[in-house]
KELUM-141829 format. One record per residue: residue in one letter; x, y, z of N, C-alpha, C in turn. Coordinates in steps of 0.001 Angstrom, whole numbers, padded with zeros to 6 digits. Example, Ala and Ser with C-alpha at 12.3 -4.5 7.8 and 13.67 -1.06 7.14 Angstrom:
<atom r="A" n_px="013190" n_py="-005690" n_pz="007800" ca_px="012300" ca_py="-004500" ca_pz="007800" c_px="013200" c_py="-003300" c_pz="007800"/>
<atom r="S" n_px="012850" n_py="-002250" n_pz="007080" ca_px="013670" ca_py="-001060" ca_pz="007140" c_px="012900" c_py="000030" c_pz="007870"/>
END
This chain:
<atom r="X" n_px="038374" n_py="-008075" n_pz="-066794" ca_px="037317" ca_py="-008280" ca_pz="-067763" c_px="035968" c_py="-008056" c_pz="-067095"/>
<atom r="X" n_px="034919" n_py="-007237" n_pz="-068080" ca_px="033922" ca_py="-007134" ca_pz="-067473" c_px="033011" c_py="-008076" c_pz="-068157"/>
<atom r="X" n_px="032373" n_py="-009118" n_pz="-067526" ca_px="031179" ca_py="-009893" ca_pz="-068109" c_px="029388" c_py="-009349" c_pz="-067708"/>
<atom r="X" n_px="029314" n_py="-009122" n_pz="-068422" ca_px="027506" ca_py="-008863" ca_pz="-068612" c_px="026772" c_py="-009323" c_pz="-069073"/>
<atom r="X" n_px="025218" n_py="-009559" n_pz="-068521" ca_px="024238" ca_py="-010462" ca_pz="-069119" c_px="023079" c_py="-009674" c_pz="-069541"/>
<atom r="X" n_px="022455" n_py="-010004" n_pz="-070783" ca_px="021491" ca_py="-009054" ca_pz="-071050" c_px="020662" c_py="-009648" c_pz="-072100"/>
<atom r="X" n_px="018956" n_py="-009487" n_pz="-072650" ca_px="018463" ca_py="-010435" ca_pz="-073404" c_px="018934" c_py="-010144" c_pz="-074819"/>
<atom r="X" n_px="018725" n_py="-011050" n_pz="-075744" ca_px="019807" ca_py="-011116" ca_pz="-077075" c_px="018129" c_py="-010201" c_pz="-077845"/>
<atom r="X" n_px="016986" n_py="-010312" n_pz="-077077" ca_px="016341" ca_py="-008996" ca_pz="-078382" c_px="016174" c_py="-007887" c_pz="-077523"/>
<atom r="X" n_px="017171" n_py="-007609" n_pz="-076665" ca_px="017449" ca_py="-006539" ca_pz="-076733" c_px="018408" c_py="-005511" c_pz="-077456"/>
<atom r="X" n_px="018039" n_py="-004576" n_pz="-078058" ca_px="019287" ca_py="-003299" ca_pz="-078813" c_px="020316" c_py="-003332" c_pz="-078344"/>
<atom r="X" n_px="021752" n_py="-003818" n_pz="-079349" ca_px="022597" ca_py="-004114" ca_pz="-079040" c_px="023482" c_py="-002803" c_pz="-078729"/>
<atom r="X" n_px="024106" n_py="-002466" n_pz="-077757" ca_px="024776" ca_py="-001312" ca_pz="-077724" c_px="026568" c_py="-000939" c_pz="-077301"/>
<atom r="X" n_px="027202" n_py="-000522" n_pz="-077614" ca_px="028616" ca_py="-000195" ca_pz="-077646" c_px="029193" c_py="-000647" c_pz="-076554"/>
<atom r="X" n_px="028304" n_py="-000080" n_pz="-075505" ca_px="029053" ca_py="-000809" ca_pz="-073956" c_px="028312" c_py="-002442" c_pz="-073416"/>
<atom r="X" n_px="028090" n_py="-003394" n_pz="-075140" ca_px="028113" ca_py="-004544" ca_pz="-075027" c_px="029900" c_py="-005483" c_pz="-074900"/>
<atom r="X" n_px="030096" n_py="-004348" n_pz="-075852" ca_px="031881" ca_py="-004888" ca_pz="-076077" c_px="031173" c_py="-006638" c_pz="-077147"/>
<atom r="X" n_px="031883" n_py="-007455" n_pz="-076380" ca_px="031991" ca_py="-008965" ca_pz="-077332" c_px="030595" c_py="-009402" c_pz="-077096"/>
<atom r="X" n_px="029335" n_py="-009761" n_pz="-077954" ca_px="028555" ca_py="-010371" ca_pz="-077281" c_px="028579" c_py="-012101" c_pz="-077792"/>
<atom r="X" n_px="027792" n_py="-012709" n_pz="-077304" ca_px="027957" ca_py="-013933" ca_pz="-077023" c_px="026659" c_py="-014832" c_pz="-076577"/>
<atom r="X" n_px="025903" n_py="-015066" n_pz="-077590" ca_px="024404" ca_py="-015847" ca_pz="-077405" c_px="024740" c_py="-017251" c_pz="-076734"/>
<atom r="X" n_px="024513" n_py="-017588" n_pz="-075322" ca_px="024237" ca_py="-018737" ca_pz="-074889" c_px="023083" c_py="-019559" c_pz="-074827"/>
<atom r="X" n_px="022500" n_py="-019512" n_pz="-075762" ca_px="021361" ca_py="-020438" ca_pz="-076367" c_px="021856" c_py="-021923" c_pz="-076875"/>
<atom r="X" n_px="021247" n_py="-022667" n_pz="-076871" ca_px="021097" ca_py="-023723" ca_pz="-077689" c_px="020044" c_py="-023355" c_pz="-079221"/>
<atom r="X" n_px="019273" n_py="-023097" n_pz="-079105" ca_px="018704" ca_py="-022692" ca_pz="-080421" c_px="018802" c_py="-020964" c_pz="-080454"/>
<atom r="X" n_px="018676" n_py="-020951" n_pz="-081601" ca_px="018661" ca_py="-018932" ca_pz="-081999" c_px="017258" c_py="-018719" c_pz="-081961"/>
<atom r="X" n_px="017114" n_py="-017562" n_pz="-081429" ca_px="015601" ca_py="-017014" ca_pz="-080801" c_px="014954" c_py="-016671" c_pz="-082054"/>
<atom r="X" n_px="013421" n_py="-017007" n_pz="-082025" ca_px="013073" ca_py="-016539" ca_pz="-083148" c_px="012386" c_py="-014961" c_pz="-083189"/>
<atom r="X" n_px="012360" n_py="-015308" n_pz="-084517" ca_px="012099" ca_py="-014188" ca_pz="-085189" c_px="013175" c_py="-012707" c_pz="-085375"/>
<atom r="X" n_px="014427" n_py="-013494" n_pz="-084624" ca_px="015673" ca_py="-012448" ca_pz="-084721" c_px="016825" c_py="-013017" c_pz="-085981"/>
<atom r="X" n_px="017028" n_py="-011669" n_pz="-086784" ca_px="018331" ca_py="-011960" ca_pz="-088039" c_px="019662" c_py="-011807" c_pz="-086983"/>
<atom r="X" n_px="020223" n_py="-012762" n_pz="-087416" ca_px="021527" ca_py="-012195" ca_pz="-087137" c_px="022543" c_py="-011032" c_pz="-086807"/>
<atom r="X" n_px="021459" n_py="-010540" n_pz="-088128" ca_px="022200" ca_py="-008518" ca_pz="-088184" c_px="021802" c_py="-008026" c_pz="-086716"/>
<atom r="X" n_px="020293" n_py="-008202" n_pz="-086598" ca_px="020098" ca_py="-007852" ca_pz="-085103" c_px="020564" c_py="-008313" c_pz="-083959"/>
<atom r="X" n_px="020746" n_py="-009404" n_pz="-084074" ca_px="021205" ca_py="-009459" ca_pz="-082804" c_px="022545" c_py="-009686" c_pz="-082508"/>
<atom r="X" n_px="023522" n_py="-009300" n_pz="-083775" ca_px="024833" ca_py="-008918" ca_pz="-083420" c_px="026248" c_py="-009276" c_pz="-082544"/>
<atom r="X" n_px="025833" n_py="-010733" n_pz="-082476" ca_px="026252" ca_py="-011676" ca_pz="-082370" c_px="028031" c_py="-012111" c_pz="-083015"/>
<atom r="X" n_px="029049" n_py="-012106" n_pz="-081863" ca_px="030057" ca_py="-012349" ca_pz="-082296" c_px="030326" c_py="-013829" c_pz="-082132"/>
<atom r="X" n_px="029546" n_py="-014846" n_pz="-081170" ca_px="029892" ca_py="-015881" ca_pz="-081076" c_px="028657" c_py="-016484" c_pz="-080872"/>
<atom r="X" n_px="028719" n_py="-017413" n_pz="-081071" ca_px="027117" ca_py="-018334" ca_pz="-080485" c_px="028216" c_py="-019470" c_pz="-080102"/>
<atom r="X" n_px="027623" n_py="-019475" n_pz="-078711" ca_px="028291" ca_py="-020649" ca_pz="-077859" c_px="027109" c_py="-021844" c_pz="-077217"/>
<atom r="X" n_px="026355" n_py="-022201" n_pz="-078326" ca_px="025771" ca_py="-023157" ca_pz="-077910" c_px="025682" c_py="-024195" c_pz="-076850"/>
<atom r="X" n_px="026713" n_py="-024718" n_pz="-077011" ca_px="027637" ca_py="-025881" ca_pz="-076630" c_px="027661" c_py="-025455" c_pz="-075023"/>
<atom r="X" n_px="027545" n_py="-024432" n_pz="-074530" ca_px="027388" ca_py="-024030" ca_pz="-073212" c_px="025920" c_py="-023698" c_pz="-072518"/>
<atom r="X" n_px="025178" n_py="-024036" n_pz="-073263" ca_px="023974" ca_py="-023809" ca_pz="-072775" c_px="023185" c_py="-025185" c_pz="-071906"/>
<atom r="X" n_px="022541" n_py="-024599" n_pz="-071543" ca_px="022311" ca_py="-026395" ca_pz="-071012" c_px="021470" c_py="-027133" c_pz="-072018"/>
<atom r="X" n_px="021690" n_py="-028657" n_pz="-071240" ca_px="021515" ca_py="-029520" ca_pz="-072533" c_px="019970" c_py="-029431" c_pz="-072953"/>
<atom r="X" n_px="019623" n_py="-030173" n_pz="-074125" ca_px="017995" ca_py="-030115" ca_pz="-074094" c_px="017389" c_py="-030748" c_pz="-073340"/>
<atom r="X" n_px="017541" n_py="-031647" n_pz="-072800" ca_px="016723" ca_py="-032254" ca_pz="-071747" c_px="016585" c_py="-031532" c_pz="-070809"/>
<atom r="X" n_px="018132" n_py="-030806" n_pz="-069984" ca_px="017315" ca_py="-029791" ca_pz="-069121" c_px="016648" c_py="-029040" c_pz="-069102"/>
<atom r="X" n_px="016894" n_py="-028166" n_pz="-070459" ca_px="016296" ca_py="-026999" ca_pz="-070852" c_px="014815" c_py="-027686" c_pz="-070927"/>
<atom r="X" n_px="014404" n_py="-028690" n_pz="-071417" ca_px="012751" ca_py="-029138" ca_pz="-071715" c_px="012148" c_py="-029276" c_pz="-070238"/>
<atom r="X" n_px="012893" n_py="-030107" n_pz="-069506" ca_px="012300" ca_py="-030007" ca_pz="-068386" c_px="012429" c_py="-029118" c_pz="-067544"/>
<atom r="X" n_px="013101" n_py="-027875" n_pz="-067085" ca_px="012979" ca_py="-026814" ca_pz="-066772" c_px="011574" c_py="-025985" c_pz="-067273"/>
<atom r="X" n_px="011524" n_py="-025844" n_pz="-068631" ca_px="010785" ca_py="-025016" ca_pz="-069375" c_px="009108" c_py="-025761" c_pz="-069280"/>
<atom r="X" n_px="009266" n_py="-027117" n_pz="-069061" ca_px="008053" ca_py="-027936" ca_pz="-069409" c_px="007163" c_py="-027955" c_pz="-067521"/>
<atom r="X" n_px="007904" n_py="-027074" n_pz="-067090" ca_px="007304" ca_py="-026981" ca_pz="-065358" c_px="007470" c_py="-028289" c_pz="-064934"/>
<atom r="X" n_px="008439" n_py="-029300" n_pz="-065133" ca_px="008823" ca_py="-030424" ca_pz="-064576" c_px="009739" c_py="-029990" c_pz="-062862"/>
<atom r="X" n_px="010438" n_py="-029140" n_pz="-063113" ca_px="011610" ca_py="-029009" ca_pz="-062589" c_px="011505" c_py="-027367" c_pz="-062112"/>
<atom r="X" n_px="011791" n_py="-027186" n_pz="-060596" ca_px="011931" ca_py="-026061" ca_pz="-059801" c_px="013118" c_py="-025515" c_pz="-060626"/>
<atom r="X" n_px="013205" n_py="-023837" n_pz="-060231" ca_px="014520" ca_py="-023059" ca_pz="-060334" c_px="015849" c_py="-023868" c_pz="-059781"/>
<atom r="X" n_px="015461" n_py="-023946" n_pz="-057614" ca_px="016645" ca_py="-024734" ca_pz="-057752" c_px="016795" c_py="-025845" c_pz="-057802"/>
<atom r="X" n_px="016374" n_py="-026839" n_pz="-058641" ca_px="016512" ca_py="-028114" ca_pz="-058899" c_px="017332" c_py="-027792" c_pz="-060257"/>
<atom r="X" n_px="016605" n_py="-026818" n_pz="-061531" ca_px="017420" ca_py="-026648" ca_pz="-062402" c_px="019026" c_py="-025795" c_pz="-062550"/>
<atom r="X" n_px="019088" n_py="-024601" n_pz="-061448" ca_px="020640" ca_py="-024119" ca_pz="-061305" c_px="021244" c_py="-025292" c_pz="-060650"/>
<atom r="X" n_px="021003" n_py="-026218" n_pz="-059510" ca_px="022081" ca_py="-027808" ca_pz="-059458" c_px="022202" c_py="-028141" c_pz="-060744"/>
<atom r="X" n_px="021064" n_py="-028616" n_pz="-061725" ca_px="021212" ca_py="-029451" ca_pz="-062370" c_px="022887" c_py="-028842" c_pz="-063729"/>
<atom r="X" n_px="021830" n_py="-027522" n_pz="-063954" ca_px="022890" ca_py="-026792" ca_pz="-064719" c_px="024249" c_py="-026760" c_pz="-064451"/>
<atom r="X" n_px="024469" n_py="-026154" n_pz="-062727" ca_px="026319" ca_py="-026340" ca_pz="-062280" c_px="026765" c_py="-027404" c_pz="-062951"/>
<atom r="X" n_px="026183" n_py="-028517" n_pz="-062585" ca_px="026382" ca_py="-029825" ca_pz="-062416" c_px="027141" c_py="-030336" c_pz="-063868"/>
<atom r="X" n_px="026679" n_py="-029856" n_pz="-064935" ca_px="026518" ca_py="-030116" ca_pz="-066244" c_px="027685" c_py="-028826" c_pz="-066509"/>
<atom r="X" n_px="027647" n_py="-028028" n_pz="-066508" ca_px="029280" ca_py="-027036" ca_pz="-066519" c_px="029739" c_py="-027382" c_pz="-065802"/>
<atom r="X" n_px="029888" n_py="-027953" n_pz="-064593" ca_px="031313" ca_py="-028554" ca_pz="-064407" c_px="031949" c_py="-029640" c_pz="-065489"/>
<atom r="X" n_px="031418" n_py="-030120" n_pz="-066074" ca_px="031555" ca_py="-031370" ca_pz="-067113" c_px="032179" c_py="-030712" c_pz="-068068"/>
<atom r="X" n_px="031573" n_py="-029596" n_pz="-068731" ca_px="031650" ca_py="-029191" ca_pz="-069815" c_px="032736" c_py="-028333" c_pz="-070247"/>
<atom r="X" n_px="033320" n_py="-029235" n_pz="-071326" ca_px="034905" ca_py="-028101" ca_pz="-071895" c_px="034445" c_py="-027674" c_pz="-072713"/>
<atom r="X" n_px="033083" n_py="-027333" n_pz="-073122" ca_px="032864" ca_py="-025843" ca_pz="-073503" c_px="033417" c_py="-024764" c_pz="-072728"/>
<atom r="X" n_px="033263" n_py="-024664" n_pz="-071565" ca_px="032682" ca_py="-023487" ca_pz="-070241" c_px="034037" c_py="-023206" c_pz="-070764"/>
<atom r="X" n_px="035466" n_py="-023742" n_pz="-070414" ca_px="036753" ca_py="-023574" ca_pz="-070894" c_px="036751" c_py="-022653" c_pz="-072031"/>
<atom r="X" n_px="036406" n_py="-022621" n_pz="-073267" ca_px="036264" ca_py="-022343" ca_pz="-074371" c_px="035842" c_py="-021270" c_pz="-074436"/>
<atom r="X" n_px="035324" n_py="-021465" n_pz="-074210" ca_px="033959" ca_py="-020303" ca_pz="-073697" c_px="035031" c_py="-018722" c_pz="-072591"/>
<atom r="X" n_px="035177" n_py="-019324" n_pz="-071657" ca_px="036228" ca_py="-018553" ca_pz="-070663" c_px="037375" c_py="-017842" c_pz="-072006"/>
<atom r="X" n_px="038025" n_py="-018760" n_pz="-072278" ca_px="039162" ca_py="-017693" ca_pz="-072850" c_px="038506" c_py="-016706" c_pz="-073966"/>
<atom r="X" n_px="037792" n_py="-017420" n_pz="-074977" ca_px="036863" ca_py="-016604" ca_pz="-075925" c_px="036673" c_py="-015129" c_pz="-075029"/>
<atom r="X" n_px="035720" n_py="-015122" n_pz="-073781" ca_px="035416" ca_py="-013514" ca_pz="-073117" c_px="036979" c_py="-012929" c_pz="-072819"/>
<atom r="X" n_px="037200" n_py="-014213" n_pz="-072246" ca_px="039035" ca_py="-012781" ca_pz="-071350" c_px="039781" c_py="-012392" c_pz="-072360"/>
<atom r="X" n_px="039115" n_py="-012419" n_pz="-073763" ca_px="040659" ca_py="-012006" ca_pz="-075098" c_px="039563" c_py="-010042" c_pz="-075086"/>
<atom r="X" n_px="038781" n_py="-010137" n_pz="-074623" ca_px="037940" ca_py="-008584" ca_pz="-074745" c_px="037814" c_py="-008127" c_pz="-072940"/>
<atom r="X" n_px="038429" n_py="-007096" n_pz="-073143" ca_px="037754" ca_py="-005867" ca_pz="-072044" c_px="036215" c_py="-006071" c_pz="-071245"/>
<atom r="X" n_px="035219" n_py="-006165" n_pz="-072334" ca_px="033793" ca_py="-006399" ca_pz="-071731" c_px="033429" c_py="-007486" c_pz="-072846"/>
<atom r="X" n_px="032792" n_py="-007982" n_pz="-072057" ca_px="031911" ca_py="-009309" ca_pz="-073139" c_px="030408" c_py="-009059" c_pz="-071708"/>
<atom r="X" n_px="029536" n_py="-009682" n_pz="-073493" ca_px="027996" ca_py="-009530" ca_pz="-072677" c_px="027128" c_py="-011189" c_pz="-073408"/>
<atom r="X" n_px="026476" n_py="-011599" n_pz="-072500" ca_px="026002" ca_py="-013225" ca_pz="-072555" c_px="025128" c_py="-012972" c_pz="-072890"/>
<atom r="X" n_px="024137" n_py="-013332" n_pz="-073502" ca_px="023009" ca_py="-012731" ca_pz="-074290" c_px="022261" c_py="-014617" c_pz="-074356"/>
<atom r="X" n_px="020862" n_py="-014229" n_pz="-073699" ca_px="019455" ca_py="-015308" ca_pz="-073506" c_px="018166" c_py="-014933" c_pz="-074068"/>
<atom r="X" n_px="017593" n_py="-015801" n_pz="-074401" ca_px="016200" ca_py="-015485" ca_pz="-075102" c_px="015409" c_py="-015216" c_pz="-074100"/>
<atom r="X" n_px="015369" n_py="-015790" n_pz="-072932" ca_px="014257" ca_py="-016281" ca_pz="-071744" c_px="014046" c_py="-014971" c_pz="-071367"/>
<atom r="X" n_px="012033" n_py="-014617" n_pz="-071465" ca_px="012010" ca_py="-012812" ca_pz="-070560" c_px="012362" c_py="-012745" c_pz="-068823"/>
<atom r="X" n_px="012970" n_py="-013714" n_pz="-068179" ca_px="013429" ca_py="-013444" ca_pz="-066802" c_px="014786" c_py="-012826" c_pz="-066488"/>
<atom r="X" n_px="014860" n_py="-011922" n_pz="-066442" ca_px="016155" ca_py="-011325" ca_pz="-066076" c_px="017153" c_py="-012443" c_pz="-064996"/>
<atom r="X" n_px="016173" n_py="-012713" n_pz="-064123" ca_px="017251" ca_py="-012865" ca_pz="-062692" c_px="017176" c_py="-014529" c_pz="-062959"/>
<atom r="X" n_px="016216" n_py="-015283" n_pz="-063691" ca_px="016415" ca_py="-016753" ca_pz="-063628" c_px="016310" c_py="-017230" c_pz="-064589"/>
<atom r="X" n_px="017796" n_py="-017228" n_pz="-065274" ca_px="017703" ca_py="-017855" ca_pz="-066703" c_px="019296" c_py="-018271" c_pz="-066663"/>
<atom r="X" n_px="019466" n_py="-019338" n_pz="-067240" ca_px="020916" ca_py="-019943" ca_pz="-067517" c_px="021860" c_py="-019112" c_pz="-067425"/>
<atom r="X" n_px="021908" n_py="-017869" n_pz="-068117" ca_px="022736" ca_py="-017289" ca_pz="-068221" c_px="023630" c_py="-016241" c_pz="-067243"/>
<atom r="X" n_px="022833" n_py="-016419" n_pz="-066419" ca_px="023283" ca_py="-015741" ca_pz="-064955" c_px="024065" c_py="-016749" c_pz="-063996"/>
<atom r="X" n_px="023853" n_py="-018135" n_pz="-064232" ca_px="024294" ca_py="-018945" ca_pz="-063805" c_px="025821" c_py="-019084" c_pz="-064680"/>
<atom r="X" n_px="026100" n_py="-019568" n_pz="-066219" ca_px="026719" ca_py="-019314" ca_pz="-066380" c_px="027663" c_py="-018008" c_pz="-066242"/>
<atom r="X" n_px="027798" n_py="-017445" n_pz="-066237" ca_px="028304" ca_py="-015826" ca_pz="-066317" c_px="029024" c_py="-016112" c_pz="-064731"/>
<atom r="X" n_px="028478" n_py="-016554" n_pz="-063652" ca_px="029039" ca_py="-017220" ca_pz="-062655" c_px="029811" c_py="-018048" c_pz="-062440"/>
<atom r="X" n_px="029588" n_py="-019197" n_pz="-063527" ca_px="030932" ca_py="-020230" ca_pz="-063221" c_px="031915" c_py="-019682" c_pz="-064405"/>
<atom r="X" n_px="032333" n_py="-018419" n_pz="-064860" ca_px="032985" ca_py="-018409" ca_pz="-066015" c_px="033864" c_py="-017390" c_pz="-065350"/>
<atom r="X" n_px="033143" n_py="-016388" n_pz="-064382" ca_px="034180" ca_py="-015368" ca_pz="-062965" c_px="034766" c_py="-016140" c_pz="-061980"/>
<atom r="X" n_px="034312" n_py="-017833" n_pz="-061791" ca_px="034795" ca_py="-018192" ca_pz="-060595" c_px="036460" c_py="-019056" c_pz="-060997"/>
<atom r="X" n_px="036690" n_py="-018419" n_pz="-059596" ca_px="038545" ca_py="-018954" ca_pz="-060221" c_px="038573" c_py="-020104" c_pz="-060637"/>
END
């Protein structure tokens, strides 16, 4: 299985295969149609408190990827989540946040390849 991460307003394209919004809320100003969305896996995103204090400049990068592991290890979403991608060839994780390299979803996408 190939897993890929990429932002959810970005143009969704063929060699997305399954995509899969790991948000807690849906980004605005995007329909559904656009952003093409086979699953919204909420439930795997981190919680709101982290997400606020991450976002609210409370909390460093790596203070928030601990905090995040920390919180998927807990979580039988991540489970859920895992078999949902391995039933497709490619699945792609799709985040609102404009940082490519430091946003939840790179983190997840990591504990979901690790054995």
């Amino acid at each position: 299985m190939e897993l890929k991460v990429k932002r959810v307003h970005d143009d969704a394209s063929p060699g997305d295969g399954f995509r899969v919004l790991v948000d807690r809320l849906w980004p605005r100003g995007l329909t559904k149609e656009r952003a093409a969305v086979g699953l919204w896996a909420k439930d795997a995103a981190p919680s709101t408190e982290l997400r606020r204090a991450f976002h609210g400049g409370g909390m460093s990068w790596d203070e928030f990827e601990a905090a995040y592991r920390a919180e998927l290890a807990a979580n039988p979403a991540v489970a859920e989540l895992r078999e949902a991608v391995a039933r497709h060839p490619v699945a792609t994780l799709l985040y609102g946040v404009h940082d490519p390299a430091r946003n939840h979803a790179v983190i997840l996408r990591e504990a979901l390849l690790a054995p």
